[in-house]
N, C-alpha and C positions, 0 to 999 in steps of 0.2 A: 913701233907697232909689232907686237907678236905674230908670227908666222902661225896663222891658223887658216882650216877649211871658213869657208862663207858659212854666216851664224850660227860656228862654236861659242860655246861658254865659255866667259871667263871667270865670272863668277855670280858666287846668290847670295844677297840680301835677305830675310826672312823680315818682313816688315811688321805684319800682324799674324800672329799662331791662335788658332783656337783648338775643339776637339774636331773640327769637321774640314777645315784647308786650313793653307797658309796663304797670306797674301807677300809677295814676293817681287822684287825686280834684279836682273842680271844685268849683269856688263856682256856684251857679244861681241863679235865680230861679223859686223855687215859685208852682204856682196860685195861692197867695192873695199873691203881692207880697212876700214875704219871702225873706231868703236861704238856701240849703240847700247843703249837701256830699255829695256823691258818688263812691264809690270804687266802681272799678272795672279791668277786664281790658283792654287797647286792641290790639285786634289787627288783623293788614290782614285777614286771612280765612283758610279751607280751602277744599280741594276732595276730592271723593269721587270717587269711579270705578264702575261696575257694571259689569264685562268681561260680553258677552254673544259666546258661539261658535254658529255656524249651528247646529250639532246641540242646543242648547237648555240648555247645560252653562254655568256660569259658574265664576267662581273667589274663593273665601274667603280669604285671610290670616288666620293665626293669630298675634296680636300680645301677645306680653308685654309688658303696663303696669302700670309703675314704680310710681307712685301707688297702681293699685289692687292692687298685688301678684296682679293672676291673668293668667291668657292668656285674651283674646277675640276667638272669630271676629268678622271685620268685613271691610267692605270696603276697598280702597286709599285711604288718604287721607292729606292731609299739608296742614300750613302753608303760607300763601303769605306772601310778602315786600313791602315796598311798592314798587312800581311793577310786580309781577307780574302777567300773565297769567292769567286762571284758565284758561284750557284748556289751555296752556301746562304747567301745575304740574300740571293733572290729568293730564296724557300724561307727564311727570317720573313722579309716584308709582307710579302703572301700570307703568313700566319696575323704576321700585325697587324697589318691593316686592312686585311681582307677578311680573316677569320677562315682561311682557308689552308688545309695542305695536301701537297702535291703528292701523289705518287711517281710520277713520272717529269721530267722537265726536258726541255731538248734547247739547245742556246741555238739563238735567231739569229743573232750576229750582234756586231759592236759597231756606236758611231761618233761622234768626237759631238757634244750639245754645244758648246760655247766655242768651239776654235778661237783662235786668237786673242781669246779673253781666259780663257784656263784650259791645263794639259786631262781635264776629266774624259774619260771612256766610260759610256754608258752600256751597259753589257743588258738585253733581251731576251728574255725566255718566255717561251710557252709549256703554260704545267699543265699537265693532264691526270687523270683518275682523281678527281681532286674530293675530298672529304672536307664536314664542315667542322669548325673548332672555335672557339674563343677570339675574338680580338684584344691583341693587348696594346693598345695604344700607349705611347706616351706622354706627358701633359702638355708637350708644345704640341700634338695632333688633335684636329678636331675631323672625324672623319667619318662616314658613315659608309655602309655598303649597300650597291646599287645591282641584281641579279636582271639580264635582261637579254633578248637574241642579239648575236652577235650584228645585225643588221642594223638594230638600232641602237646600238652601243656607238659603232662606227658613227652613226649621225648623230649621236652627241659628243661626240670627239670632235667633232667637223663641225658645228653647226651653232657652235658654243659660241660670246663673244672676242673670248681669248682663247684660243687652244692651248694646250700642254703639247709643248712642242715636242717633251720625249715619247708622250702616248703617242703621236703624228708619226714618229719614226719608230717606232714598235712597230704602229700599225703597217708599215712600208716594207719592215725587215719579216712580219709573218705574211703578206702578201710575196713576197719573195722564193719564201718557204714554201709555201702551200704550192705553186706555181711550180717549182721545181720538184716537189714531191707529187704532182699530176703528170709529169714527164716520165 
């Protein structure tokens, strides 16, 4: 057995590669000194967006997902690539799929969506001065835009039968924000 720290790598598999992850399992080294396997998601990351308008109004997309066969409000969000920008990508989806861009963005924080299941960091921002533009979808999006007070936004985040679990932590990371920016 190799001399390593508790679950070092010892090696990666690349099992399935597409444009958006890899599917991946390693050889480790477990706590007790042994060796173990690991499959998993390997992705560079996301990012989310909270459009917020002076008059206190934000905006929801309605996204049809393939997987879960239903449509869910949520916020803009989208895959990042390797060597991407996250605020970069967040001011990207916000144009795509919102039809909106930001003058201003401030990052909310980052949170891991799948642990255990893939090494993805979801990166959160709220954009502000926001001006309206074109959407440019692409053919796998079917998505429409939803302008609504941020009060009832929140309840159809919440109130949905499946939430978007990355909107629920957006929404957690700008209640954070705002909280600490009242201090």
């Amino acid at each position: 057995m190799p001399e390593s720290a508790p679950f070092s790598r010892l090696s990666t598999e690349v099992l399935v590669r597409n444009s958006w992850h890899r599917y991946c399992r390693d050889r480790y080294v477990q706590a007790d000194g042994t060796t173990g396997e690991y499959y998993y998601v390997d992705m560079t990351g996301s990012c989310g967006v909270i459009p917020w308008f002076d008059d206190g109004t934000t905006v929801l997309v309605r996204s049809r997902r393939y997987l879960l066969d239903v449509d869910l409000f949520e916020f803009p969000i989208g895959g990042m690539q390797p060597g991407d920008d996250a605020e970069t990508v967040a001011r990207h989806e916000l144009e795509e799929e919102a039809g909106l861009r930001a003058g201003r963005m401030d990052l909310l924080g980052s949170f891991a969506p799948y642990k255990g299941v893939s090494n993805e960091r979801c990166h959160f921002f709220l954009a502000r001065d926001l001006t309206w533009t074109e959407q440019k979808l692409e053919p796998s999006e079917s998505i429409t835009v939803h302008r609504m007070p941020f009060a009832e936004a929140r309840d159809r985040l919440l109130d949905q039968e499946l939430p978007d679990g990355q909107s629920l932590s957006g929404l957690a990371l700008l209640d954070r924000f705002l909280a600490r920016a009242a201090d």
